[in-house]
C-alpha positions, 0 to 999 in steps of 0.5 A: 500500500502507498497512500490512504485516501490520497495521503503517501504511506512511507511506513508500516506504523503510518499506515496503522495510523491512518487506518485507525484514524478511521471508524466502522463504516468509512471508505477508505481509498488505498493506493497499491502497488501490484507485484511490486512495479507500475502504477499504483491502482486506487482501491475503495473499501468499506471499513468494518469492525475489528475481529476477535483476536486481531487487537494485536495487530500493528502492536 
């Protein structure tokens, strides 16, 4: 991933914060780049809730 919502991700402990920033429910635009070269492509998503168990993640 390079960017949430058209922001640049230059760290792993960035982009946790920007997904976190967010709520349930939001959609969030992801810029990823596919087997490591080109573009990168725009990805929309819907937000959920966090699993049981995924607490750790990011951590």
């Amino acid at each position: 991933m390079v960017s949430v919502n058209g922001e640049t991700v230059s760290s792993p402990d960035q982009l946790i914060a920007l997904i976190r920033s967010h709520r349930p429910g939001d959609e969030v635009t992801f810029g990823v780049l596919r087997g490591g070269s080109g573009s990168a492509q725009n990805v929309t998503v819907t937000l959920a809730e966090q699993s049981s168990g995924a607490d750790d993640i990011g951590d």
